[in-house]
N, C-alpha and C positions, 0 to 999 in steps of 0.2 A: 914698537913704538906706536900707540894710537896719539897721532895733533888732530891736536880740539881747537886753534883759530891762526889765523893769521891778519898782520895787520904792517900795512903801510904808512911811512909819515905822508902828510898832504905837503909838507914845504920842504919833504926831502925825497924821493922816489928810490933811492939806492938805501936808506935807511928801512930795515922792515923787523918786523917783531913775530917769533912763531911760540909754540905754547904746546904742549903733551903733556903723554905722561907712560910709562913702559911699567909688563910685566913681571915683577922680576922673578926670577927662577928660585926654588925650594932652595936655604943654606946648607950648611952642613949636617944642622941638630936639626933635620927634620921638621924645623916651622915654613911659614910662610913670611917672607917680608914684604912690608909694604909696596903696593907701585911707587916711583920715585918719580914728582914731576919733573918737565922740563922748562927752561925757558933760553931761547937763543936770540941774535941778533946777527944782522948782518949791514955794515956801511958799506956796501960793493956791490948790491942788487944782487947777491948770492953766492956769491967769488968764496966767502969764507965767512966763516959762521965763528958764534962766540957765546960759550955757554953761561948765561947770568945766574947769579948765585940769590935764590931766592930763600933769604936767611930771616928769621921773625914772621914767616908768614905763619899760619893758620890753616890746616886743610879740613876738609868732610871726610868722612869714612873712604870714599875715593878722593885723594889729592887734584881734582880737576880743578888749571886754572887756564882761564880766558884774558886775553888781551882785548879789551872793548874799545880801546880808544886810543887814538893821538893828536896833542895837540895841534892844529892845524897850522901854528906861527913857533911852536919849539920842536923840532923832532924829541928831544931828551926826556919830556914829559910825556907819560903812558899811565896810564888808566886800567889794573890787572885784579880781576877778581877772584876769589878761590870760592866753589862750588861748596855751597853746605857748610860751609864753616863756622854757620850761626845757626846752631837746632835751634828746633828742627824740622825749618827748609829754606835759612836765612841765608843770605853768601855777607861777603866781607868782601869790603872794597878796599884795594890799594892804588897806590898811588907813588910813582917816581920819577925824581925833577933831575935824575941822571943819567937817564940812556938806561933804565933799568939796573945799574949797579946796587942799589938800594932802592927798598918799599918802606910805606908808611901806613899804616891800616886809617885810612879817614872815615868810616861808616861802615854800619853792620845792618844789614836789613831782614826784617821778619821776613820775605819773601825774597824769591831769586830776581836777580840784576836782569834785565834784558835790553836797554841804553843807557848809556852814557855820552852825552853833548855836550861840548865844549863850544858856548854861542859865541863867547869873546875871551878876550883876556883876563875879565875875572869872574865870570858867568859860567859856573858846569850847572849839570840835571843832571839825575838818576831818575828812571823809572823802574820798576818792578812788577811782575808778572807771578802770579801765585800757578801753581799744576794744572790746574782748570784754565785757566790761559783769559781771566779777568785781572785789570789791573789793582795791583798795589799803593803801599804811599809811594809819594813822586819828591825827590829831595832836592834841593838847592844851595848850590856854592857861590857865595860875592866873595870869595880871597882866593880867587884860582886854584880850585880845587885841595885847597888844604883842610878845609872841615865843612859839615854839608851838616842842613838841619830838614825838617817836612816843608816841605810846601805850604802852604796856607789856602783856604779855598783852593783848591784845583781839583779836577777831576780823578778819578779813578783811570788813571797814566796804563794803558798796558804796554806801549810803545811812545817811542819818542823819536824826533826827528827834527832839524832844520834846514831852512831854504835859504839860498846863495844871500835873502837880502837880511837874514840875521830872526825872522818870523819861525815859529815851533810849530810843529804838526805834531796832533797824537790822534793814538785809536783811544777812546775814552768808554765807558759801561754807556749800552743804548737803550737801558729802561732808568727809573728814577734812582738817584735824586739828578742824574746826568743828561740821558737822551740826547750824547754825543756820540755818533758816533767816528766821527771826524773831529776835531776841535785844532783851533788856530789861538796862538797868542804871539801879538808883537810889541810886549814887553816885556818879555824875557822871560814871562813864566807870571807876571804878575797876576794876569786876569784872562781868562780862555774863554772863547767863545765857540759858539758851534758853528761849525761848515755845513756837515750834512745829517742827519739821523733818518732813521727807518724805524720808526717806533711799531709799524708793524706791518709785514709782509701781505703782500696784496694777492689777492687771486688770483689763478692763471687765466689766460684769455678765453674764454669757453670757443673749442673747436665749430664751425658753423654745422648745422644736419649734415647738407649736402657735403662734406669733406669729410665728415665722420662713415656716413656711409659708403663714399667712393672706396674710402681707404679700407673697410671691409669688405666690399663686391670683391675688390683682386683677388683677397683669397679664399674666394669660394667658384662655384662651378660657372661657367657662363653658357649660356641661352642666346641661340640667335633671331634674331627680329623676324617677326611675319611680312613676307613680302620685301624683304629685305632685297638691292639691287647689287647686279653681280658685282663683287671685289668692294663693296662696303664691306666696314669691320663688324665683327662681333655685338652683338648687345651684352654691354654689360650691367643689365639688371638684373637683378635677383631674382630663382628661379618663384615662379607663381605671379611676381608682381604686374598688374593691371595698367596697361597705358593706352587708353582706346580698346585695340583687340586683345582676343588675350594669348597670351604667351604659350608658345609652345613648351614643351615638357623639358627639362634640361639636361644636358648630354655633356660630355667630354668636353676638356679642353683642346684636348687635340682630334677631335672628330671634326670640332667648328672650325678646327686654322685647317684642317685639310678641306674640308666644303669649300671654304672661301677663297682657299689659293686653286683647288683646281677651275671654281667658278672664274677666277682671274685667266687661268692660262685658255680656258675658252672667250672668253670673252675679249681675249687679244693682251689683256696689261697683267701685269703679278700687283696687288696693292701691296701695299703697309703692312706691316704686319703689329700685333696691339704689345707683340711680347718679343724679342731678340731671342729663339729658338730653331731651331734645326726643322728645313720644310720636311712633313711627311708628307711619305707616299698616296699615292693616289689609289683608292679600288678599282678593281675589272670595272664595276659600273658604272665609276665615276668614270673612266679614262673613255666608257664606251659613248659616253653623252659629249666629249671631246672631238668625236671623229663627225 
């Protein structure tokens, strides 16, 4: 059994709705039959399940259907689309005012379903999302979701959404005729406005010299300062570069952290060290300028 959604009522919490759809095994005569979806329900928060007879629907080549929705003030009104059932890449919306016992096909759309809002009691939306993931037409229900027609002016809907005070969010197209890419409406869908757009992406911050080149010194060789005092750290300038005198030739990384730690153990303190690495050893001659 591959489930494709599940869904809770908002004014019932032990009422819930699940959705699949299973493989079914070669028959006798050597064909294939169809997967067979599924759809269940449970009034017990999961105690026991009850399989809804989904009779007159309409499937796609794969019978995938989703439960998008429930009413927020009827548990018994659900909101079930079936995948592809309108070539070819339309779904079909259904719709049932009894707990799922029966569906009613209310709309068919050129493109797949991806919300369904239920704003009030007789206010639903549909939006639509085409493969490329730009929205679709955006359709509209005044008789609680029994028959839905297009929007009128509205945006390019790829998502849809509402807020506790009854106001719609969508992602709308962010080049023309749109340049939403956020959009709000609090009339139900009458008239949308824009929240936010990014008509077009900005440059990155240009990194400063001085942090472009620190962050390349690390990984290359380090050079110690002329006249450098004992248990200061390394220079980390770059080998040849000119600052006053001129730089000595440049050597190992770990030749400079051992100069500088034995220069410390003579000089009485251990400094800092510029890298979290294991001290090496000291040479005969270093150990003998020690004594």
């Amino acid at each position: 059994m591959f489930w494709k959604s599940v869904k809770a009522a908002p004014s019932d919490a032990r009422r819930v709705y699940v959705t699949g759809y299973e493989i079914a095994g070669p028959p006798a005569d050597g064909g294939t039959l169809p997967p067979p979806p599924h759809a269940l329900r449970t009034d017990d928060a999961g105690a026991h399940w009850a399989e809804l007879p989904l009779a007159g629907l309409t499937y796609g080549p794969t019978p995938i259907v989703v439960v998008l929705a429930v009413d927020p003030h009827d548990r018994d009104v659900v909101y079930l689309v079936s995948r592809g059932a309108n070539p070819p890449t339309g779904d079909r919306l259904y719709r049932s005012p009894d707990g799922g016992a029966t569906f009613t096909g209310v709309v068919a759309t050129a493109a797949p379903v991806h919300d369904v809002v239920v704003r009030d009691a007789q206010t639903v939306l549909v939006a639509t999302q085409n493969e490329t993931g730009l929205g679709g037409t955006a359709y509209v229900s005044t008789d609680a979701g029994r028959s839905f027609t297009p929007m009128r002016n509205a945006p390019h809907l790829a998502c849809l959404g509402t807020a506790p005070d009854g106001s719609l969010y969508g992602c709308a197209a962010n080049w023309d005729p749109d340049y939403m890419a956020v959009t709000r409406s609090l009339d139900g869908g009458t008239t949308f406005r824009k929240v936010s757009a990014v008509r077009r992406a900005r440059r990155p911050a240009r990194v400063p010299r001085r942090h472009r080149r620190a962050r390349h010194l690390r990984s290359r060789a380090m050079v110690e300062r002329p006249g450098a005092a004992r248990g200061d750290r390394p220079d980390l300038r770059r080998p040849g570069h000119r600052r006053g005198a001129a730089s000595q030739p440049a050597t190992s990384f770990a030749r400079v952290l051992r100069r500088q730690r034995c220069a410390g153990r003579a000089g009485g303190k251990l400094p800092r060290c510029p890298v979290a690495r294991p001290a090496p050893r000291c040479t005969r001659r270093e150990r003998a300028t020690m004594t």
